[in-house]
C-alpha positions in Angstrom: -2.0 -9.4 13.8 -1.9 -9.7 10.2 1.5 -9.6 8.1 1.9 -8.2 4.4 5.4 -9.2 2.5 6.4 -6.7 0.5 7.9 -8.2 -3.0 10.7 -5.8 -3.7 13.8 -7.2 -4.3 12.3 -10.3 -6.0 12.8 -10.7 -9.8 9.6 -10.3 -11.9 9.1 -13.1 -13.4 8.9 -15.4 -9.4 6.3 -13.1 -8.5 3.4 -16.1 -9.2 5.6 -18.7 -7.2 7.0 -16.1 -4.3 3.2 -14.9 -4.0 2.2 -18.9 -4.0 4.7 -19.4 -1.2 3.6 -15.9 1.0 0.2 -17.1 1.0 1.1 -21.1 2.5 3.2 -19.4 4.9 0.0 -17.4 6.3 0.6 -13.9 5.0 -2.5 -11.8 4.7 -1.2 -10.2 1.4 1.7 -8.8 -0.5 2.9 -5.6 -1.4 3.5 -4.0 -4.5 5.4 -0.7 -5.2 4.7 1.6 -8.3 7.0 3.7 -10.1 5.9 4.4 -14.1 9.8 5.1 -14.6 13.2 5.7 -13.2 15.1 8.7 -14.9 19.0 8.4 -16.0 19.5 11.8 -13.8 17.0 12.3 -10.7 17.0 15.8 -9.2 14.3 14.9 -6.6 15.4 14.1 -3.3 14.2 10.9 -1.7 12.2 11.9 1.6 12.7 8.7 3.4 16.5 8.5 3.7 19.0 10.8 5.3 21.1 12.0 2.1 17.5 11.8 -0.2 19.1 9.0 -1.9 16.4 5.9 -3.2 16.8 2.4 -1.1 16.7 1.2 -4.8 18.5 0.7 -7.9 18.1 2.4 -11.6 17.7 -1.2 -12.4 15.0 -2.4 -10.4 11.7 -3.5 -11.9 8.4 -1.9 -11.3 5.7 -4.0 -13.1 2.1 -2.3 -13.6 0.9 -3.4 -10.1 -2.6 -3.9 -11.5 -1.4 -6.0 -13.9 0.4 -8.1 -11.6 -2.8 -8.5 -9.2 -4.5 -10.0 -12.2 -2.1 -12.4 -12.5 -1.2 -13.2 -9.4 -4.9 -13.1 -8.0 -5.4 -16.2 -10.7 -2.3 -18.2 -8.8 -3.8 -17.5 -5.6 -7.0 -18.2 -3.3 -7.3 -15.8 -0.4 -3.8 -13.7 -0.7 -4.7 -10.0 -0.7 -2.5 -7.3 -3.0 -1.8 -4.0 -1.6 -0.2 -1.0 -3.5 3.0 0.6 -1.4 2.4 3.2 -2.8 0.3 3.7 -5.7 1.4 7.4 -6.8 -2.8 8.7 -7.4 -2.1 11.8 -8.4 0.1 10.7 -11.9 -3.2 9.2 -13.0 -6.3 10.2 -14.4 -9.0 9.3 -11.7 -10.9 7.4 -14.5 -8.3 5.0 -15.4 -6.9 4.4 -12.5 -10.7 3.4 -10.9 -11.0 1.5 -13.8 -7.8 -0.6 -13.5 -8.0 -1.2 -9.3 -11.8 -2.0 -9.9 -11.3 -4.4 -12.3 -8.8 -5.8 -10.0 -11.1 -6.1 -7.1 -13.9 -7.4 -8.6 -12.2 -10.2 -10.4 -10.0 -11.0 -7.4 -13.3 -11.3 -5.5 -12.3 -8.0 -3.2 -8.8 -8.9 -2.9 -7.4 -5.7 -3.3 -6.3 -3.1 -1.1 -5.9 -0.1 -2.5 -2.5 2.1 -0.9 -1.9 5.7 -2.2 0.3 8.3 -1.8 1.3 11.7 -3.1 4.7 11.2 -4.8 8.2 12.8 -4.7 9.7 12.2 -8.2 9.1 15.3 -9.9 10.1 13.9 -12.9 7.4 11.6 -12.9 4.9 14.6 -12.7 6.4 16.5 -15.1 6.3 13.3 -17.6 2.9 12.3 -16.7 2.1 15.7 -17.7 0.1 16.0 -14.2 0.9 19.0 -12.0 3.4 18.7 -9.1 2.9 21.7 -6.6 -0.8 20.6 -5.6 -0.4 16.9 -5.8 -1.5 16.6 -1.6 -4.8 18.4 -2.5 -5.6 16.6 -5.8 -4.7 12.8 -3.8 -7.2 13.9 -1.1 -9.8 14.8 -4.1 -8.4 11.7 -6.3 -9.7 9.0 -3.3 -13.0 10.5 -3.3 -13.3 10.5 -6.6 -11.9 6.6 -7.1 -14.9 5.6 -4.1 -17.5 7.3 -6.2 -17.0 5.8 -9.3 -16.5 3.0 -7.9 -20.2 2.9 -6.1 -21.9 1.2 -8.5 -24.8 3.1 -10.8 -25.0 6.4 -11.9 -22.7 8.9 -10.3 -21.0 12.4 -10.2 -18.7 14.7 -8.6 -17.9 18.6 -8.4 -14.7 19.4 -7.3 -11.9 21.9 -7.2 -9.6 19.4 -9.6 -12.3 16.9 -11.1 -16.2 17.9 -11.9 -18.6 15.5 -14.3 -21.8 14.5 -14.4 -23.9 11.4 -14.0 -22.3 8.7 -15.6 -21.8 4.5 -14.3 -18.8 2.5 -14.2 -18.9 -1.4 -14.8 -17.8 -4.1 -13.5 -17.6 -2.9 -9.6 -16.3 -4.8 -6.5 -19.0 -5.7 -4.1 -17.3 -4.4 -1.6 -16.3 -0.8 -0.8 -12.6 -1.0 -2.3 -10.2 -0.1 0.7 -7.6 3.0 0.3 -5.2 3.6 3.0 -2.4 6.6 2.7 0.9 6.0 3.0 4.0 8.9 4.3 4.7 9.8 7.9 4.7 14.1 7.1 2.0 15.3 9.1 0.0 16.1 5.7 0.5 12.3 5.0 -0.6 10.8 8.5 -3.5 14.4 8.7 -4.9 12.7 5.1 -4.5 8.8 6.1 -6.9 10.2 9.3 -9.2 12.0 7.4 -9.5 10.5 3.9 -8.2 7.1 4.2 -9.3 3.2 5.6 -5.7 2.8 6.9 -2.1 4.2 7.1 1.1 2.7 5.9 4.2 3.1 7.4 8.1 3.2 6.7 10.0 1.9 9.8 9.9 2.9 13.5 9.6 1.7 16.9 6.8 0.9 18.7 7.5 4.1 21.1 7.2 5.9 17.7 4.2 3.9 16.2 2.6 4.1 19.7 2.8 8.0 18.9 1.8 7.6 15.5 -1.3 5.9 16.6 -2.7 8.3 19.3 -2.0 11.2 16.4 -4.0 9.2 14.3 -7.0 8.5 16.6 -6.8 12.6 17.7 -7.3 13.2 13.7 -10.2 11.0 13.3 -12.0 12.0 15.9 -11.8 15.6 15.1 -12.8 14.4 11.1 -16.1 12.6 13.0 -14.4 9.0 11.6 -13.6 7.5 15.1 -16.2 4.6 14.8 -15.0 3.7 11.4 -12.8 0.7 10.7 -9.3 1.6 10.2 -6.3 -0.3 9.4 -2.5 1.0 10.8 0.1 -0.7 8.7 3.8 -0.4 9.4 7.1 -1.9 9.7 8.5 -2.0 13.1 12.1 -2.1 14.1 11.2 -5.4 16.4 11.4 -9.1 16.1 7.6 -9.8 15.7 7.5 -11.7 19.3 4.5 -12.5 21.0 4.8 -9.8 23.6 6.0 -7.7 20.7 3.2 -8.1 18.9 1.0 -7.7 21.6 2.4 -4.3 22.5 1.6 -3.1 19.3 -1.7 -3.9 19.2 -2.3 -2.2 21.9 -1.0 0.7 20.2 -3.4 0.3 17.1 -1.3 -1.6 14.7 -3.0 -4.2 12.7 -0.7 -5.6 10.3 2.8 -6.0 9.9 4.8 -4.6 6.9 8.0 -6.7 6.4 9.9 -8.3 4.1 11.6 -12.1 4.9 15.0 -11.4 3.1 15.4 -7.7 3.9 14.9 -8.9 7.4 17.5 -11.4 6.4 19.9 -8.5 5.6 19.4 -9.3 1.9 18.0 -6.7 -0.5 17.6 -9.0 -3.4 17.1 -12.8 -3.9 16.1 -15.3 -6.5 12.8 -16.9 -6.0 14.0 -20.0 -4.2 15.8 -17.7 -1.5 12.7 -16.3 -1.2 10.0 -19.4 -1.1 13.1 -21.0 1.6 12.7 -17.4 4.1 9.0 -16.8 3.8 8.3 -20.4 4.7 11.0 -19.7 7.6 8.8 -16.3 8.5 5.9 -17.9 8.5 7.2 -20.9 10.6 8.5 -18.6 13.3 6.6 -15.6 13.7 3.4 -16.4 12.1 2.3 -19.4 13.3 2.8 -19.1 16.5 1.1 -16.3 17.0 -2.0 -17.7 14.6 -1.8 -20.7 17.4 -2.2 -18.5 20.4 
């Protein structure tokens, strides 16, 4: 099982230290949200609470998370950065391959590339980028990012995005991985058909074990069965051995979590947070690395 820390809730400016310490105590990578803005009055409704109410503050920080892989990437040796979620469909398909495959290629393919449709309107209607078909354009949008990301001379004709033969430089030399984030049944229908993985919010492992076979039944029908693909969530378990080993079983590969949130803390200075990954790591993920 591999585990990803997400870095919410961390001030900016520990992320080099806090990304330092996830990596000695054996995390696989960290995650990093996106969000361009926040507005003074939100109308959209947040799709992953009850009430549509955000898990976050006005006042949190969202730093340019391609940015932040550059710099962190330099702090750091093997520590992988994955996007949860990078909103694709705000972003021009050329800039944003440009920015993640920068990223990659000078992290030496440490990136991992998580999308998702979006639910701030307001961020559409800033970004100047329509709202209504923002599911269709993500699933034309990761197509897009593969292929100019190739390597040579390339072009695509779609319903959203058509040019002609034209190269992008430098490239990863490695095919970037994209995995889809949302649990709607668009979200988990696209992560099956378009992506290299899922990411999840939080559920059970009855839940993810349903997840999974949904997953599987997608692929198959798509013809993608015998590809790799990577189910990332956050389960509502202590991340025991047995724990762990029932949801593997079910398909999960890496665990989603967060050392102070699963502290009951929601935000913490960068010591807090270099004291409870190096307690995470201690209890859950070296055991299970010793096994």
């Amino acid at each position: 099982m591999k585990f990803s820390n997400a870095l919410l809730g961390v001030h900016t400016s520990d992320y080099v230290t806090v990304a330092q310490a996830a990596e000695s105590a054996g995390f696989e990578s960290v995650a990093l949200s996106d969000h361009i803005f926040y507005p003074e009055k939100l109308e959209s409704k947040y799709p992953y609470t009850p009430d549509g109410t955000p898990q976050f503050s006005p006042d949190e920080s969202w730093p340019d998370p391609w940015v932040t892989t550059g710099l962190l990437a330099g702090a750091t040796s093997r520590l992988k950065f994955m996007t949860n979620v990078y909103v694709l469909p705000l972003r021009n398909p050329f800039v944003t391959a440009k920015s993640v495959g920068t990223a990659a290629f000078l992290s030496n393919n440490r990136v991992i590339l998580g999308v998702g449709a979006g639910w701030m309107r307001e961020e559409f209607q800033q970004m100047e980028q329509e709202y209504e078909k923002r599911g269709r354009r993500t699933e034309e949008l990761i197509q897009v990012v593969r292929t100019l990301l190739q390597g040579g001379m390339v072009e695509h004709h779609g319903e959203f995005y058509d040019f002609d033969r034209l190269v992008m430089a430098p490239v990863p030399s490695e095919p970037l991985p994209i995995y889809v984030g949302g649990t709607s049944k668009h979200a988990l229908r696209r992560a099956a058909r378009f992506g290299d993985g899922w990411i999840g919010m939080y559920h059970t492992i009855d839940e993810l074990k349903e997840i999974c076979i949904g997953l599987r039944r997608e692929r198959e029908a798509a013809g993608r069965a015998d590809l790799p693909f990577d189910v990332v969530a956050s389960p509502k378990v202590i991340p025991r051995a047995e724990t762990v080993a029932e949801l593997e079983a079910a398909g999960v590969t890496t665990i989603l979590t967060s050392a102070w949130i699963a502290k009951g803390l929601k935000e913490v200075s960068g010591d807090q947070a270099i004291d409870l990954l190096g307690e995470y790591g201690e209890r859950f993920i070296a055991p299970l690395a010793a096994a």
